[in-house]
C-alpha positions as CSV (number, residue, x, y, z in Angstrom):
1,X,0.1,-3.4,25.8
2,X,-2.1,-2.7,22.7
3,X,0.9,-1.2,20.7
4,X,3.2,-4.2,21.6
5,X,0.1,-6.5,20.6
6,X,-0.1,-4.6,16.7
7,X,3.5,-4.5,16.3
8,X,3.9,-7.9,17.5
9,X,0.8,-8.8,14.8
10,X,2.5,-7.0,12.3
11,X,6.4,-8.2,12.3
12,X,5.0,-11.8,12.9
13,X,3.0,-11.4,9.5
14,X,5.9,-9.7,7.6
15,X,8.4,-13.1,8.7
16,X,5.6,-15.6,8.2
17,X,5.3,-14.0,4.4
18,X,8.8,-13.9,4.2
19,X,8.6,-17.8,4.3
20,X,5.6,-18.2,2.0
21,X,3.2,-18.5,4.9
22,X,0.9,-16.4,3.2
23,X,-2.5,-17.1,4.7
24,X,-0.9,-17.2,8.4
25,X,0.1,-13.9,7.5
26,X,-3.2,-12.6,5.9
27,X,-4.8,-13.8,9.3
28,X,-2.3,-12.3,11.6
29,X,-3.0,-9.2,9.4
30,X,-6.8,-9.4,9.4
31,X,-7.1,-9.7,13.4
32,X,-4.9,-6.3,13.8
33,X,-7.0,-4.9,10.8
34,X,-10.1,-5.3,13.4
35,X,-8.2,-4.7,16.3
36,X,-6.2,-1.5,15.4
37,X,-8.7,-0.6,12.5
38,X,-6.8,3.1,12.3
39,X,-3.6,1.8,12.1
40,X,-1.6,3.0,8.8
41,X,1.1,0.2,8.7
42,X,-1.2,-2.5,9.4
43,X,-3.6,-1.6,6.4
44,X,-0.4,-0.9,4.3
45,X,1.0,-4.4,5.1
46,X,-2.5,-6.2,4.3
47,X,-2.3,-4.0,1.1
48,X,1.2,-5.8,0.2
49,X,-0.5,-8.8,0.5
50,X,-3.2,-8.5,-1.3
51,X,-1.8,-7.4,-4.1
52,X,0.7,-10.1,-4.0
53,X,-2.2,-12.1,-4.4
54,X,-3.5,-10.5,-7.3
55,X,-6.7,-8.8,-5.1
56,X,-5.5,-4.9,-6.3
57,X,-8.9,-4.0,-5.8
58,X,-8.8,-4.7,-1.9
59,X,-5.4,-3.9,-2.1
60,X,-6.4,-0.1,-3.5
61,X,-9.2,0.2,-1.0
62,X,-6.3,-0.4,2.1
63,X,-3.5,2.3,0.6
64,X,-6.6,4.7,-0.4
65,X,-7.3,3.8,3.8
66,X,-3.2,4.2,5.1
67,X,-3.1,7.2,2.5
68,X,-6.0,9.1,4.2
69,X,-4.7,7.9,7.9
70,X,-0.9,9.0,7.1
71,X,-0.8,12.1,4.5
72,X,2.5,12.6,5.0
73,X,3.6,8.9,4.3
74,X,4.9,9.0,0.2
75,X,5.0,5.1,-0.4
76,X,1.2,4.6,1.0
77,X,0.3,7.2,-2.4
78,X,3.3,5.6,-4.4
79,X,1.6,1.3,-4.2
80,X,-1.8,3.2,-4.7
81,X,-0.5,4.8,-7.7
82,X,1.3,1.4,-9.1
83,X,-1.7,-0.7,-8.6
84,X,-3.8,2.1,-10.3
85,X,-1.2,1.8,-13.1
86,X,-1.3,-2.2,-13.1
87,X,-5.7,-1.6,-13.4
88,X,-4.7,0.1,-16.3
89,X,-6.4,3.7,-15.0
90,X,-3.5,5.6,-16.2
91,X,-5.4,8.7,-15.3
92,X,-5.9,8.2,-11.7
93,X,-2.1,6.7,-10.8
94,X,-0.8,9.5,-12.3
95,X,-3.0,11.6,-9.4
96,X,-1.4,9.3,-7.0
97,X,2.3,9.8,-8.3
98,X,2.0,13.3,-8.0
99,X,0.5,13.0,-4.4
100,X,3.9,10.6,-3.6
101,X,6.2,13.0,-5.2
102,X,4.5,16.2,-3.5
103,X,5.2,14.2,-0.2
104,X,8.7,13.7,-1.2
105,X,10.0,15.4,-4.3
106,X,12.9,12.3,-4.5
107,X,10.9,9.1,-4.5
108,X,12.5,8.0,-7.5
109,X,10.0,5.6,-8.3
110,X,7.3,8.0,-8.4
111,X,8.5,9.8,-10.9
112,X,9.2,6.9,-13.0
113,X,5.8,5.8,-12.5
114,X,4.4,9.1,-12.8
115,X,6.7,8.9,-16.5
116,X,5.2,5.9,-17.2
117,X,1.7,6.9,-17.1
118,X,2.4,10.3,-18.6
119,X,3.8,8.0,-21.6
120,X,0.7,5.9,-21.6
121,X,-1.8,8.9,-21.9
122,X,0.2,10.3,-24.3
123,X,0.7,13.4,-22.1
């Protein structure tokens, strides 16, 4: 029953921001952040949002959170990376690109965010 219940929290949140219900979603997202407080996709999806909303800090801190809880997931190390690169901390998103890309050599963006950075720090 507790799966159903995070997976029901989660796809309820990703329609309701599909509509622009945006706070619905962030406390749909926010209960199975207590809830299921070890839950990759749930901090992931809260991530999303946040940074949607400009908060890349809180944003950071959840994919730093689903990166640790999932070290095999590339796109948890790939938003870390892009926000990182949006903060302008060129040094540290170029880290998280090469974490992405060792967890899967073809995530295209990756690499073009890892180029990006590269470019930026004249590397």
């Amino acid at each position: 029953m507790n799966a159903l219940r995070r997976i029901g929290l989660n796809r309820i949140a990703g329609w309701a921001r599909v509509f622009g219900a945006n706070a619905f979603a962030e406390r749909l997202l926010v209960t199975a952040r207590r809830e299921f407080p070890d839950d990759a996709r749930t901090l992931a999806a809260l991530g999303f949002l946040y940074a949607q909303q400009d908060r890349r800090r809180e944003a950071l801190a959840l994919f730093d959170r689903a990166s640790a809880l999932a070290p095999d997931h590339a796109e948890y190390a790939f938003n870390r990376g892009f926000l990182l690169q949006e903060l302008n901390d060129h040094d540290a998103a170029i880290a998280s690109f090469r974490v992405a890309i060792a967890r899967n050599p073809e995530h295209d963006r990756a690499l073009y965010g890892l180029a990006l950075s590269l470019i930026a720090t004249r590397r």
